[in-house]
C-alpha positions in Angstrom: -31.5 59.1 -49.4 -28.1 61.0 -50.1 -27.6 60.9 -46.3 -28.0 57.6 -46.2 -25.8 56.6 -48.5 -22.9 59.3 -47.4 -23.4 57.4 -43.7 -23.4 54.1 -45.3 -19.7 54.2 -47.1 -18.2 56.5 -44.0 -15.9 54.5 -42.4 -17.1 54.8 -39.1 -18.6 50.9 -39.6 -15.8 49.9 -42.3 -12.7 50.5 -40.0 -13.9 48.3 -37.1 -14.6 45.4 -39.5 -11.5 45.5 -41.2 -9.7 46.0 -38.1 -11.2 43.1 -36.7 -9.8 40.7 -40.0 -6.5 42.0 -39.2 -6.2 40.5 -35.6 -8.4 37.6 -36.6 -6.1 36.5 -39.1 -2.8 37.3 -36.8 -4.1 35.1 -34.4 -5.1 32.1 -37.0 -1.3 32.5 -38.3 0.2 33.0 -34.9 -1.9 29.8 -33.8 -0.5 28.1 -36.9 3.2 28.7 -36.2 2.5 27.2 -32.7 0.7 24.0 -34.5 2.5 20.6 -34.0 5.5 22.2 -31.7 5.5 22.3 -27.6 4.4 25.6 -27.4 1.2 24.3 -28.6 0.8 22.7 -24.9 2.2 26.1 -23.3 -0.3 28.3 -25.0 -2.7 26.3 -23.9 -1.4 26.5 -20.2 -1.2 30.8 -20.7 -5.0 31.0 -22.3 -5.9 29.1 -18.8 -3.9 31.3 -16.9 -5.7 34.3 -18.9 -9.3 32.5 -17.6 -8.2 32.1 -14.0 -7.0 36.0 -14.0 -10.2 37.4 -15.0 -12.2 34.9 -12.6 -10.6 35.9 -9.6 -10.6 39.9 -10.8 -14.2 39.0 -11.5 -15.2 37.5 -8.2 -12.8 39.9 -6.4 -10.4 37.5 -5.1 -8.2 40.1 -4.2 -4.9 37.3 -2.5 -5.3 35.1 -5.5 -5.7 38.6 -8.0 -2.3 39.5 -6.3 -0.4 36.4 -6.6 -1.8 36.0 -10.5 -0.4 39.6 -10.7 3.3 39.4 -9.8 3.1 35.5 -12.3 1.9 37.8 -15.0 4.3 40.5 -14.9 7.6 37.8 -14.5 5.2 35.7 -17.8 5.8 38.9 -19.6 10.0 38.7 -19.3 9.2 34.6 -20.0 7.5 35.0 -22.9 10.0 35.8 -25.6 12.3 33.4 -24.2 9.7 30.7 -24.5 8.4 31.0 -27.6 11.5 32.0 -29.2 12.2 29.3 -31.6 8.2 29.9 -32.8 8.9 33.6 -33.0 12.1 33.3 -35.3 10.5 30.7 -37.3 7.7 33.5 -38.3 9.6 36.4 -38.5 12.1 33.6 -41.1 9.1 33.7 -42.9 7.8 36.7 -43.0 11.3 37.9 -44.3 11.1 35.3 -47.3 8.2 37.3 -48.7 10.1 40.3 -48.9 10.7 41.9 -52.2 13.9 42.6 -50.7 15.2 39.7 -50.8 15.1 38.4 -54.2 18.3 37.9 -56.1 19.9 36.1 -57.8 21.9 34.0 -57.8 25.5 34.2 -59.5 25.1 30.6 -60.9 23.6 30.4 -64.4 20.8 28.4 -65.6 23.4 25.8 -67.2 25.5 25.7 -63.7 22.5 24.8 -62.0 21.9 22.2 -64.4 25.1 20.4 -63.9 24.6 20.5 -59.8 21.1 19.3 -60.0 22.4 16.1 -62.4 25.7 16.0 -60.4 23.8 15.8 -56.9 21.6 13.4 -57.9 24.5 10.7 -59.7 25.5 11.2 -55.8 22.2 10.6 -54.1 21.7 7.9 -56.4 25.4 5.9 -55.9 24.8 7.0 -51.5 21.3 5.1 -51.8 22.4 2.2 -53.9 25.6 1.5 -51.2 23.7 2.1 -48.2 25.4 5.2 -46.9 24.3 7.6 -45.1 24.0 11.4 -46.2 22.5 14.8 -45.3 22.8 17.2 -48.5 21.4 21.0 -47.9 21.0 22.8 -50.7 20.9 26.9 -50.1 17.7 29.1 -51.2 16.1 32.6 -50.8 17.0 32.2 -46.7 21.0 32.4 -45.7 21.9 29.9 -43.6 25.7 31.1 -43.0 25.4 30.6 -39.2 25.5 26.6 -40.4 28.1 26.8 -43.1 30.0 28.5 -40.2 29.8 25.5 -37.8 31.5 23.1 -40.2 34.6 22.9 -42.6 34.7 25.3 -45.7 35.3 24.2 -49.0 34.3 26.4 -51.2 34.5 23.3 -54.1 32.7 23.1 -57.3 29.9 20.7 -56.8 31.0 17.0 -58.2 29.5 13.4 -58.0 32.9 12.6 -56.8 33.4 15.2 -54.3 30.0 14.3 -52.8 30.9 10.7 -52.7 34.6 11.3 -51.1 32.5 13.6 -48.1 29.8 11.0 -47.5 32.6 7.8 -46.9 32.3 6.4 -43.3 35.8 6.2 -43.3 36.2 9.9 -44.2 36.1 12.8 -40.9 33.5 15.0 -42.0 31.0 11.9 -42.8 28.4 12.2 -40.0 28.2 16.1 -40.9 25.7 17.9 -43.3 27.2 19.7 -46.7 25.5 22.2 -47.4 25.8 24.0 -51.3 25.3 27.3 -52.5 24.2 28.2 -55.8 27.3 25.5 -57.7 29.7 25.3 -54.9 30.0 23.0 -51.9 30.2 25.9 -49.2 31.3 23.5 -45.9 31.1 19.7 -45.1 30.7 18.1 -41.6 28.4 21.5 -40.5 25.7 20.2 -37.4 21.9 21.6 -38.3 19.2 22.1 -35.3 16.9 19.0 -34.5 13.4 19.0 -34.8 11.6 19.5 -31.7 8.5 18.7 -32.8 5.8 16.4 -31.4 4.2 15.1 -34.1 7.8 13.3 -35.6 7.6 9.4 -36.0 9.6 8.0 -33.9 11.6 5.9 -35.7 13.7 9.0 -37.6 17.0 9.1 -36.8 19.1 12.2 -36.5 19.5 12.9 -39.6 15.8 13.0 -40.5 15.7 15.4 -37.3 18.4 17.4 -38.5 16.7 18.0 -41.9 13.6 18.6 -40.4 15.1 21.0 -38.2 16.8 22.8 -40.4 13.6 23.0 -42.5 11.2 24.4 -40.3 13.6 27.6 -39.8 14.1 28.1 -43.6 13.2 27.4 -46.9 16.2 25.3 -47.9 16.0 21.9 -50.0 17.6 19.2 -47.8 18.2 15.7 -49.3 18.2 12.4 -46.4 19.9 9.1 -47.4 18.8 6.6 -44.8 22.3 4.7 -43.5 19.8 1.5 -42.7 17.7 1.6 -45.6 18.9 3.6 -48.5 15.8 5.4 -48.6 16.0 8.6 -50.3 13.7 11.7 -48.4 14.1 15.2 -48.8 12.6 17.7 -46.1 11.1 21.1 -46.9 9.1 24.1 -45.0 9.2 20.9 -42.1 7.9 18.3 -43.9 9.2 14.9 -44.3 8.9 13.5 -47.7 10.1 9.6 -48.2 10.8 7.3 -50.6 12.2 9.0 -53.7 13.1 7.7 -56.7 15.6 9.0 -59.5 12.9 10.6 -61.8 10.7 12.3 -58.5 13.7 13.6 -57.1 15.0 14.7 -60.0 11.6 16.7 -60.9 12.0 18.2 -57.1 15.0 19.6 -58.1 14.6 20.8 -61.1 11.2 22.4 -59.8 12.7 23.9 -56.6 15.8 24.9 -57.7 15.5 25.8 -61.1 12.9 28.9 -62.0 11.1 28.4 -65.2 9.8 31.6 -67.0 8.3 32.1 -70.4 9.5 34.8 -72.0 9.0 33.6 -75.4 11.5 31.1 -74.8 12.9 29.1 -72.2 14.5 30.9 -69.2 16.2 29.1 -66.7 17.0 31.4 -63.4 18.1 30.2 -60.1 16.8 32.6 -57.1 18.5 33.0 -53.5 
């Protein structure tokens, strides 16, 4: 019986199993990166070309073995360029769930306050006039290779600024601004459009761009629909439509204000 049970916790069984979870669920989050984007449609194409490989090695189809050969080795070199979007999208994510890279950030509870009530007097005067607007507001990710590709500011975040960026008549109107922490970093800055299938196609550009920019960090962007006034805000690539001044001023508050109890109120903001 003592035998028995020393065989039964060895880990001569437990090791397989467990090794077994591991590449079961990389492959569930690996297929889940690919869900909804193009790549979808190649990695279907690569599992077929997998099938067709092992057919002809099975039936010893040694011309068609060949050829399949020299297609896999040049896939190999293809790959990575490929999939490349998908693969910088997970490793994006993976590096948000690093302990390393919490911190926070140099604007106080109070500050953060101010910008979220600030942004939304904004959002609220853009909507009511009809004007278009694509607001990014900075989180755990950096996103510096965007502020880069527009004009820095470095302003303190004001209803008024805001408004003077978003004026049609105004050079940097068609542009994103993008804050960090309680300054406006850069205006007129161009974000990545989404490339996904699954978009309706009645979203203009700047739906795209938030999108876009979504899907390859965890930023909070805010849309104001030129045609409509419609207020959406895009996050971890979803679209969400139709605010109104009290949800979007919960989303703020909840996304980029941290509330912990610690016997009293504590208001941090996290990059």
């Amino acid at each position: 019986m003592q035998n028995f049970f020393s065989q039964l916790f060895t880990l001569n069984w437990i090791m397989p199993v467990v090794d077994i979870i591991i590449v079961m669920v990389i492959i569930y989050q690996i297929l889940m990166q690919f869900k909804g984007t193009r790549a979808m449609t190649l990695l279907n194409g690569l599992v077929i070309f997998l099938i067709v490989s092992w057919l002809a090695t099975f039936f010893r189809l040694e011309t068609l073995s060949w050829i399949l050969g020299y297609a896999g080795a040049m896939l190999v070199v293809a790959l990575p360029v490929v999939f490349q979007p998908e693969l910088r999208r997970a490793l994006e994510r993976l590096g948000r769930r690093s302990p390393l890279n919490i911190h926070i950030q140099s604007a106080g509870s109070e500050e953060m306050k101010g910008v979220v009530e600030e942004v939304l007097k904004a959002v609220r005067n853009l909507s009511e006039n009809q004007i278009g607007a694509l607001l990014v507001m900075e989180k755990n990710t950096g996103i510096q290779e965007y502020i880069d590709t527009g004009i820095k500011l470095e302003g303190a975040v004001s209803t008024e600024l805001l408004l003077s960026i978003f004026m049609p008549s105004t050079p940097l109107h068609d542009g994103a601004v993008i804050l960090r922490g309680d300054r406006v970093a850069a205006a007129g800055c161009f974000l990545p459009l989404s490339q996904s299938d699954t978009l309706q196609q009645n979203l203009g550009t700047r739906h795209r761009a938030a999108i876009g920019l979504s899907e390859v960090c965890d930023a909070l962007i805010i849309v104001v629909s030129e045609e409509t006034g419609v207020i959406s805000t895009a996050q971890n690539g979803q679209l969400q439509r139709s605010h109104d001044n009290k949800s979007l001023r919960e989303k703020l508050n909840r996304e980029m204000v941290m509330v912990k109890e610690t016997g009293k109120r504590d208001f941090m903001f996290w990059r």
